[in-house]
C-alpha positions in Angstrom: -14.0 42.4 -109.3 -10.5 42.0 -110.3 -9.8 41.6 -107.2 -12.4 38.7 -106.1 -11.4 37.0 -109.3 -7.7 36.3 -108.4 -8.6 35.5 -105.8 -10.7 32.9 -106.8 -8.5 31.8 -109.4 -5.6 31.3 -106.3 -8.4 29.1 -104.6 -9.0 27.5 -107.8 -5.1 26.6 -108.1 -4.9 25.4 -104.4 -8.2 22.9 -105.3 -6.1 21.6 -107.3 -3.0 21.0 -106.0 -4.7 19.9 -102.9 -7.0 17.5 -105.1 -4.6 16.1 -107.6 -3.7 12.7 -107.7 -1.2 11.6 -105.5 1.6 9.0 -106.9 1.3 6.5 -104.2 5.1 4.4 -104.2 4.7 1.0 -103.4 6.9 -0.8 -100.9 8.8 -3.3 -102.8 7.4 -6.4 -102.0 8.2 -7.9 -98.6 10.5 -11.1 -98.4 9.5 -14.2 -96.3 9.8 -13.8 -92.4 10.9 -17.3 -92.1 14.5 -17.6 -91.2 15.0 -21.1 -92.1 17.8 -19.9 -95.1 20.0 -18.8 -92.1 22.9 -20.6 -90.8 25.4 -20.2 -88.0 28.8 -21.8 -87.5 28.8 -24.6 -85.6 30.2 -24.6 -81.6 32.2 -28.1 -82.4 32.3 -27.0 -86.3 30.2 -27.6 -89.5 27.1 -25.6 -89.5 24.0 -25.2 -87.8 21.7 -24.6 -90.9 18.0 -23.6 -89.6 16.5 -25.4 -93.3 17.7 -28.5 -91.2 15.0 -28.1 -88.8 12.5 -27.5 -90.9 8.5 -28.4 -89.8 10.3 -27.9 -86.3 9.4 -25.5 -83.6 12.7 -23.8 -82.4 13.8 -22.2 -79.3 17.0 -19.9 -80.0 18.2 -18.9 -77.2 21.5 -16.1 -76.8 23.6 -18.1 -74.4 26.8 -17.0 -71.9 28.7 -19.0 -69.9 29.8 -16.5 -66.7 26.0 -15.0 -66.1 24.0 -15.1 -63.6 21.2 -16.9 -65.8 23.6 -19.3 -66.5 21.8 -22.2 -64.7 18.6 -21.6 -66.9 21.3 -24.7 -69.3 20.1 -27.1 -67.0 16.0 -26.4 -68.0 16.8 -26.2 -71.7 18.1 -29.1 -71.2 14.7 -30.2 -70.3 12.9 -28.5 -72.7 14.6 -30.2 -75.4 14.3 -33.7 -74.3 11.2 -33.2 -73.2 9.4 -32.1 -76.1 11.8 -33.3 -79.1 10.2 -36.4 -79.8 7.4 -33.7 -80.5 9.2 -31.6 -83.0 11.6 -29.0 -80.6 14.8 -28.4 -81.2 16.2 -25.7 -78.5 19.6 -24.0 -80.2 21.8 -22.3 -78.1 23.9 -19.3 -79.5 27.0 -18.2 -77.2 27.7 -14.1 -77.0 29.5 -12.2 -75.2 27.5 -8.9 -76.0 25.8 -8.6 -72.7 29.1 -8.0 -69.8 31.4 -9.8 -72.4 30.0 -13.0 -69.9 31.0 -16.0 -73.0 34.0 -17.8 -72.9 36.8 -17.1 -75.4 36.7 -19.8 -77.5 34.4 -22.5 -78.8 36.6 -25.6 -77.1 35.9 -23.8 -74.2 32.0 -23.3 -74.6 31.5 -26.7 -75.7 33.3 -28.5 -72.5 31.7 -26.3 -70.5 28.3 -26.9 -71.4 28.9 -30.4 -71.3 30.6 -31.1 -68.4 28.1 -28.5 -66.0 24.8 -28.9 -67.7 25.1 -32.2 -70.3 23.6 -30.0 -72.5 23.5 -32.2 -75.9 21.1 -29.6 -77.7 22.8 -27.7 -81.2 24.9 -24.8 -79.9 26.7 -21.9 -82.6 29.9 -20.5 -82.3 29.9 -17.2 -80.6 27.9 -14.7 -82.6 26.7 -11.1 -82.1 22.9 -11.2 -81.5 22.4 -7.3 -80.6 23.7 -4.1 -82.9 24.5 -3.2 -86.5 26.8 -6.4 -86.0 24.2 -8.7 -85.6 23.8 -12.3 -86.8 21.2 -12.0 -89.3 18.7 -14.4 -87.4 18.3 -11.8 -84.6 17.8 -9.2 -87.2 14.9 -10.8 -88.9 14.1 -11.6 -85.0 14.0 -7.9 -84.5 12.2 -7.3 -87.8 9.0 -9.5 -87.1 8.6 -9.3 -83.4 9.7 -5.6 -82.7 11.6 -4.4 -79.2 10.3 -7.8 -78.2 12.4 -9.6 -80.3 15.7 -7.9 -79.2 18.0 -10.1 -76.6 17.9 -7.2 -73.7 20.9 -9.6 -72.0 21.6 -13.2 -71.9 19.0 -16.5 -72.3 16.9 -14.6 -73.8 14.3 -16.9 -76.0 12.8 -17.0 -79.0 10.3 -19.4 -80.6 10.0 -20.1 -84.0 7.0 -21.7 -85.5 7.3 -24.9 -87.5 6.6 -22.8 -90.8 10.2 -21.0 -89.6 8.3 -17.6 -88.4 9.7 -16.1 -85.1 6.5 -16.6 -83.1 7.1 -14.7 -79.8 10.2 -14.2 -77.4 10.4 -14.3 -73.4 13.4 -12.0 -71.8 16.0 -13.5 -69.7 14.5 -14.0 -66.1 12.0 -16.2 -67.9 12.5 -19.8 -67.0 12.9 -22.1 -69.3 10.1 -24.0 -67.2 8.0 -21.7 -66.9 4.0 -21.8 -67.2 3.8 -19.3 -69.9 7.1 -20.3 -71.7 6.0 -24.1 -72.2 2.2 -23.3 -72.8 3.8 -21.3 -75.9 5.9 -24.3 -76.8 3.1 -26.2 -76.5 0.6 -23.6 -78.6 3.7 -23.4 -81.5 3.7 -27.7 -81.1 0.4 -27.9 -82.2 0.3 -25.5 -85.1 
């Protein structure tokens, strides 16, 4: 009997430690997705502050000016004048992360877009959008959308909702005038 009763008392001791309560540690409680509090220097100076744009739909797009998507200026371009007057605001943000394919310097950048693809749409200064390095925008990108939200290489696009949630993103080969791009545009418009 001794026997059978220690070894009921051990079963007794495992019911219990398998049963007791179990301190559950809350996550601390999440901050806002929206990334309107985020700011990039400006390609021509000043700032491009996101709060600017707020109750706007933005498409941030990781630009470079010696890639092969590189042509895609010319239909942001479009984008943005075709739906401003409805609340878009397309933002272009020069790296060099992907084949170090950006320009050195801002003055640079700047005449280029201008002069090749009249693009009159708010660019940044040359940021990091991929890495521990990362402007914080593309982190916050990363954070809500997942792998999806990563630039895999340049003109890569994201949308942000009016309410300054990242929405969805599109990878680089997708035209800025594309079907699905601008039904998304659209969708994010009417919110």
């Amino acid at each position: 009997m001794a026997k059978n009763a220690s070894t009921h008392i051990g079963f007794v001791a495992l019911l219990l430690i398998v049963t007791a309560p179990v301190q559950v540690f809350s996550k601390p409680a999440a901050q806002s997705s929206a990334v309107s509090d985020f700011s990039f220097p400006g390609l021509t100076g000043g700032n491009v502050r996101l709060a600017d744009y707020r109750g706007k739909v933005l498409l941030v797009v990781n630009t470079a000016s010696k890639c092969g998507y590189t042509p895609q200026y010319e239909g942001l371009q479009r984008l943005h004048d075709r739906f401003k007057a409805r609340g878009l605001v397309v933002i272009g943000v020069p790296s060099g992360d992907f084949g170090g394919q950006e320009l050195a310097s801002s003055k640079e950048i700047a005449r280029f877009c201008k002069l090749n693809y009249g693009v009159s749409f708010p660019m940044t200064a040359k940021q990091t959008v991929t890495g521990a390095k990362a402007h914080p925008f593309f982190v916050s990108a990363r954070a809500k959308l997942g792998a999806k939200g990563v630039p895999g290489w340049n003109f890569h696009k994201i949308i942000v909702g009016r309410d300054g949630v990242p929405i969805t993103a599109f990878p680089s080969a997708t035209d800025p005038n594309s079907t699905e791009l601008v039904r998304a545009i659209n969708n994010a418009l009417t919110r």
